[in-house]
N, C-alpha and C positions, 0 to 999 in steps of 0.2 A: 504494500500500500504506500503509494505517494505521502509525505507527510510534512506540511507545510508549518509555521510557526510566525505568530504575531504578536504585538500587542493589542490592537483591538480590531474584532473582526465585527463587519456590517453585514448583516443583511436584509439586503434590499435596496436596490439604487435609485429610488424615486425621491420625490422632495426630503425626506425625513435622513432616509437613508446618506444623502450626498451632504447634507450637511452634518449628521453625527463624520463622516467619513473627513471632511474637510474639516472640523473640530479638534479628531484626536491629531489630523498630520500640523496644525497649526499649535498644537501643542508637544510638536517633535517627536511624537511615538509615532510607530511603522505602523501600518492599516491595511487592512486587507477588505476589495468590498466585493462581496457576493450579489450575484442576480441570476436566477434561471427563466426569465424573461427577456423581454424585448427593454429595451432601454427607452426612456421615455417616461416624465413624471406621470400618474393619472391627470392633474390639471392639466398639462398641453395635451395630454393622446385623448381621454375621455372624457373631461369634468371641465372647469371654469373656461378653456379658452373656445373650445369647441361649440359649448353652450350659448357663448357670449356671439358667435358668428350667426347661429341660428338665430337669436334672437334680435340681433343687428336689425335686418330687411326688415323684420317683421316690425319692429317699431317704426320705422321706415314707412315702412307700409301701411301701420295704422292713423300716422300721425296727418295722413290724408282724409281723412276722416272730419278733423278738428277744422278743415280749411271753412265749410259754408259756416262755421261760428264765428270767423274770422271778415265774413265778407269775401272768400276767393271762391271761384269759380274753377274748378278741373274737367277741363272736356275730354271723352275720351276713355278715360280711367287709366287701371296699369295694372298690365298684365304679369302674373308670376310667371316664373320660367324654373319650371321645382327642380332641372336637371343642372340650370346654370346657377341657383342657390346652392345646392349641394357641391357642386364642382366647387366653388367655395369654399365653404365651409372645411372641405378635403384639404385644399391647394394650402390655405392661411394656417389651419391645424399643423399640417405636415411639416410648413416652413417653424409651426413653435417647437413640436417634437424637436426639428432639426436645431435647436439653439442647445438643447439640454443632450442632446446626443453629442452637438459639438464639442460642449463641456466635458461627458465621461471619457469622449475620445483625447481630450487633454490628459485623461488620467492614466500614467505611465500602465504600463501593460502586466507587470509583476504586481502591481495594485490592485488589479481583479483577478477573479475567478468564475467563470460561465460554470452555472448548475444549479440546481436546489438543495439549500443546507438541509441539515437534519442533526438535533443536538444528539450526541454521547452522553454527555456530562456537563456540570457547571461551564467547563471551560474546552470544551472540542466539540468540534462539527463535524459530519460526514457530508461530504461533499460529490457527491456521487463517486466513493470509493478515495477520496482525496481526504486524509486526516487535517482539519484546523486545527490549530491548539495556539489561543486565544489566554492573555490575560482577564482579559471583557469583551464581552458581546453586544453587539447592541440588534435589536431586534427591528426592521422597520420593512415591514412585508408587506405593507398595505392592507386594502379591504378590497370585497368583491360582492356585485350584485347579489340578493340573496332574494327568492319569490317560492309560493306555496310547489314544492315536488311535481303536484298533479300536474301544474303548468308546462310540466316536460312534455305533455302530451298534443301540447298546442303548436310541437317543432320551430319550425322557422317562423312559423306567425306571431312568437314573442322575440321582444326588442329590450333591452338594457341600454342605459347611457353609454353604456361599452359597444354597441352593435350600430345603434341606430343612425351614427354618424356616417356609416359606408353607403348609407340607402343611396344610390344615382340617381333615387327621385322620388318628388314629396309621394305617399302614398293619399289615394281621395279621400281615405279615414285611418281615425286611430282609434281605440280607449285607452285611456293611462288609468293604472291603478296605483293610487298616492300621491294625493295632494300637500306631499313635502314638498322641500328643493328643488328636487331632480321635474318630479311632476308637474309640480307651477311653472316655473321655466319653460320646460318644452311644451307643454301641454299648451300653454297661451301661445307659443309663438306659431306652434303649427298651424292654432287657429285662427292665427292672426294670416300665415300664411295659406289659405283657402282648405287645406284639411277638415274634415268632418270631427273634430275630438266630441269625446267623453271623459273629464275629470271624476274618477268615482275613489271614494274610502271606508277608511272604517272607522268609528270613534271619534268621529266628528271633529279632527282637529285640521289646520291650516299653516304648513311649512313648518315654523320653527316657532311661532307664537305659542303663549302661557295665557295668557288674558283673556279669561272669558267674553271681553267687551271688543276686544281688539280681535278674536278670532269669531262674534259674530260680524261687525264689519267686514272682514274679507272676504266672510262668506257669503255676503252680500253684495258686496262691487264685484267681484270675480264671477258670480251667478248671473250676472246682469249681460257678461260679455258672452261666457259659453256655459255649456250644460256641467255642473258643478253640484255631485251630491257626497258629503263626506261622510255618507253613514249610508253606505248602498244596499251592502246583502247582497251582494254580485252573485251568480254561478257564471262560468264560463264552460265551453268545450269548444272543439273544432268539425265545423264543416266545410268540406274542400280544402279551399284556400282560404277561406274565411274564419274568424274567431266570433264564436257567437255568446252574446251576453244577456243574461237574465236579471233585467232590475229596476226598479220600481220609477214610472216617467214623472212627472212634474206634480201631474195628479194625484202619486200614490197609487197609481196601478201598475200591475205587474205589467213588464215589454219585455220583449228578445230584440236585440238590435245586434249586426251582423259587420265586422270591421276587417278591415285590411290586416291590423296589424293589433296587435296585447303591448304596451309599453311596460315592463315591468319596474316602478320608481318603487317598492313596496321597501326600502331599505340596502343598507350593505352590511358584512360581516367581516370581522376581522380576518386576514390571513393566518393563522396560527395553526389550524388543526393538525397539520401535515408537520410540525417543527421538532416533535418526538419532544417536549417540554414536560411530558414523563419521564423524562430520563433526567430530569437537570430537580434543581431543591425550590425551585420556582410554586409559591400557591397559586391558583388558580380559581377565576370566578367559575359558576354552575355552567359556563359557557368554553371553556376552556382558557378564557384570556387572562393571562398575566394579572394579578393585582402588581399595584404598583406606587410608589410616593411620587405626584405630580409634580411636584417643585423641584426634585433630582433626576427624573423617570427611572431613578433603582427600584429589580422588583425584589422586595426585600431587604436582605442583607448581602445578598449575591451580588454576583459577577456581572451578572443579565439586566440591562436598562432595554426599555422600549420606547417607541417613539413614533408620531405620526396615527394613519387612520389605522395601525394595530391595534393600539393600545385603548381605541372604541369610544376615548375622551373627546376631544372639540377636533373633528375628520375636517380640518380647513388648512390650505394652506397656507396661511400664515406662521399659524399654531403648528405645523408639521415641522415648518423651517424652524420656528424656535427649540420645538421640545428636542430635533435631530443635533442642534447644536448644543444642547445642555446634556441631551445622552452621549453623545461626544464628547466633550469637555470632562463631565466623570468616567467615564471606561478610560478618558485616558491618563486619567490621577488616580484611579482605584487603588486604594480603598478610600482616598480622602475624597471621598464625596460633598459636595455642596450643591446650595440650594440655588436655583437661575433663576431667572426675570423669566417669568410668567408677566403678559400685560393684562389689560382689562378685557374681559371675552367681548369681542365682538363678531354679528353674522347677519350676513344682508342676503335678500332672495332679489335678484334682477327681473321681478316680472313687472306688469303694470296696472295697478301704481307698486315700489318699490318695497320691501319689508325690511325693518331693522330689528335684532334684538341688541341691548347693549347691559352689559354685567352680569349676564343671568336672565336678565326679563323680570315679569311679573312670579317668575315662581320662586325665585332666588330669597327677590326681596319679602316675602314669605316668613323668612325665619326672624323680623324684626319686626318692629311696630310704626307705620308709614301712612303715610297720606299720598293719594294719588297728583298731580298736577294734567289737566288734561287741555285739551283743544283738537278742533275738528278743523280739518282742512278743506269744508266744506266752500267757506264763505274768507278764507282768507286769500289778504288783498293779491301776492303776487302771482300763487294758484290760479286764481281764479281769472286772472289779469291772459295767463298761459293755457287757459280751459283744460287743467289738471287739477281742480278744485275736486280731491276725493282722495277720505285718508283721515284720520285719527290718529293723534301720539298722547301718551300715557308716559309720564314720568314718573320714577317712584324715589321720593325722600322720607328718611329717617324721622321720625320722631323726635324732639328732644334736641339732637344735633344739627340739623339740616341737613346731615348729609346725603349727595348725591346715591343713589343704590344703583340706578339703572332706568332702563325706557324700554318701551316696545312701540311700534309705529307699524304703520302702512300708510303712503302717501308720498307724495313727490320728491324727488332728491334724498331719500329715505338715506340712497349711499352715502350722501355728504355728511349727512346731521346725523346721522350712526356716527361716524369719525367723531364727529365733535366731543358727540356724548360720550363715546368710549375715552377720548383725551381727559375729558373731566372728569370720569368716574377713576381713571388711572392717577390723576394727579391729585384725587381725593377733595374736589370740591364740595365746597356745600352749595344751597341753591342760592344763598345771598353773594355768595364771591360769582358766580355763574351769572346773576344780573348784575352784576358789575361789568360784565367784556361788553364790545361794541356790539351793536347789529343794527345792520347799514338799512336802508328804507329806499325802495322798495322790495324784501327778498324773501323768499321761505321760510327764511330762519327768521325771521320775524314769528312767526308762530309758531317757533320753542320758546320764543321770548313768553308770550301767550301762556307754554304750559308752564314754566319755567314760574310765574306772576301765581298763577293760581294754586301749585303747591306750596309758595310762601305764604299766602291768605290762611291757605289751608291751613298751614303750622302756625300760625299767629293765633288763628281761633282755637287752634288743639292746646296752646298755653294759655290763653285766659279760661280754657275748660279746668285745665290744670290751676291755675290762679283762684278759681272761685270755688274747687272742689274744698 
């Protein structure tokens, strides 16, 4: 048996992976990184760049729509060309693939290893018959589309964010089952671009919202544009070429409706099962994943850090690139472990209108005592100015302190005013320092100003409640 030796070995060379990889070599230990894949983060090959192509035209394309409120006039119309969107969406992907491929191929050639690991022990890997022997590991294997078994049976007629980017051309329908991320996203834009969609769920929730108020709102503006039921009670099976669906139409009666194609958005699952993490002193949730301490990514007291959408924590990549370079950073000082910059969670859904959560959301803020701050982006002035007047933000402060906790929105520029929110939740504002900063007139942010006013009211009258008990 071949038998190789390091000080920290990676596997997985996607977001998490390349930067634990780039961590320990900048911390002058030798690195060895593993991939028995194709090279290419999930964001450029599958997830955020891809996504964002898709839903490019289609805003494009909706924002034709807004002109007679505007007083313009479009003679004619405009026609999709589903083979030259697609061609697209391929061409621009493939050239982002090609940035991160350029990158691994900078990575001297004794620095990798082509195969699938598989642990021995704390500290060795099989490597398709190739011995690692590792001070530290670091785990960064990603996730993978995961939908109910039966669905096997629908063959090619089911599509993952993994698949669905090869289609050569729009299909006339779709259903998407999961009204997450992945779902919202394409689900809108197909429908934006002349696709037949069905959005259907279960459990009645809406992407990544906690608020009951804010996840009837979406499901409200989003029902308004295409057919949107988050609590379906679907059956599926397949006839022909078609996927056929059983579930209840606007009226509450039962329908069969008959689609091109099953999107399956129903979630991802960690890459782990296949890592032999029986063999190593690693606990493990009921799921098989790694526990782990978030603010080191050490699982345990071991050898083994994870990082990225393994470890089943915040699948973003932002969070991928941090946690890879702080699993890096300890694999390559093991045993002296420390704790890294984590920042303030944040996560945006690019449909339309836009989703933010920022700290947690409404469920975080949960374990304190808080007052909401709210406003509707129904009637405010620069929305409305842009006729994208539609959208709610919920701010949430502390009791007592002011301090900022977090927000949850839908509504316009949701991506910007996420940033914000997440800056002041990271640099621990309260809501009185927060109306202290500028906001310029006439702009959106004018109506966090709004919610920002009314959770201080709020807290003034929670203290004379307090004052006069």
């Amino acid at each position: 048996m071949q038998k190789l030796t390091t000080d920290v070995a990676v596997v997985g060379a996607g977001t998490a992976g390349l930067a634990a990889y780039r961590a320990a070599k900048a911390a002058g230990r030798s690195a060895l990184l593993i991939e028995g894949g194709v090279y290419g983060t999930t964001c450029a090959r599958v997830g955020c760049m891809p996504s964002k192509l898709l839903i490019a035209p289609a805003e494009a394309l909706h924002a034709l729509e807004r002109f007679p409120g505007f007083g313009l006039r479009l003679e004619g119309g405009v026609k999709v060309d589903g083979k030259a969107v697609m061609a697209r969406v391929r061409s621009e992907r493939d050239r982002f693939v090609g940035f991160v491929v350029q990158g691994v191929d900078g990575i001297p050639e004794h620095d990798k290893l082509g195969g699938y690991a598989r642990f021995v022990d704390d500290h060795t890997l099989d490597v398709h018959g190739i011995e690692v022997k590792a001070k530290a590991i670091v785990i960064a294997t990603g996730s993978s589309p995961v939908y109910p078994a039966a669905w096997a049976a629908l063959g090619d007629r089911v599509v993952t964010n993994e698949t669905v980017f090869e289609w050569a051309d729009l299909p006339e329908s779709l259903v998407v089952f999961g009204p997450g991320v992945i779902g919202l996203e394409l689900g809108q834009a197909l429908h934006r671009l002349g696709v037949r969609v069905r959005v259907l769920g279960r459990g009645g929730g809406v992407g990544p919202l906690t608020d009951p108020a804010l996840i009837s709102e979406a499901r409200r503006i989003f029902a308004d544009e295409f057919r949107l039921d988050t609590d379906a009670g679907a059956e599926v099976w397949r006839e022909g070429d078609r996927v056929a669906v059983r579930h209840r139409d606007r009226g509450g009666e039962w329908v069969v409706e008959h689609f091109d194609h099953l999107l399956a958005a129903t979630g991802r699952a960690p890459n782990v099962a296949k890592l032999g993490l029986e063999n190593t002193t690693v606990a493990r949730d009921a799921r098989g994943v790694p526990l782990f301490d978030r603010q080191t990514m050490q699982c345990g007291t071991s050898p083994i850090f994870i990082a990225g959408d393994a470890n089943d924590d915040l699948p973003l990549l932002h969070e991928a690139a941090d946690e890879g370079r702080i699993a890096g950073e300890n694999a390559a000082r093991f045993p002296d472990v420390r704790p890294g910059l984590r920042r303030a969670p944040l996560g945006i859904v690019f449909s339309d209108p836009q989703i933010a959560v920022v700290g947690g959301g409404h469920r975080s803020a949960q374990s304190t005592r808080f007052v909401t701050g709210v406003v509707s982006f129904d009637d405010q002035g620069r929305a409305r100015v842009m006729q994208r007047n539609r959208g709610l933000l919920h701010v949430y402060v502390e009791v007592g302190t002011g301090a900022f906790l977090g927000a949850e929105m839908i509504g316009p520029d949701a991506e910007h005013l996420g940033h914000l929110l997440a800056w002041a939740r990271q640099l621990d504002l309260t809501v009185a320092e927060m109306l202290t900063l500028p906001f310029y007139h006439p702009v959106v942010e004018e109506g966090l100003r709004t919610a920002l006013r009314d959770a201080y009211a709020k807290l003034e009258a929670a203290a004379k409640e307090r004052r006069a008990a």
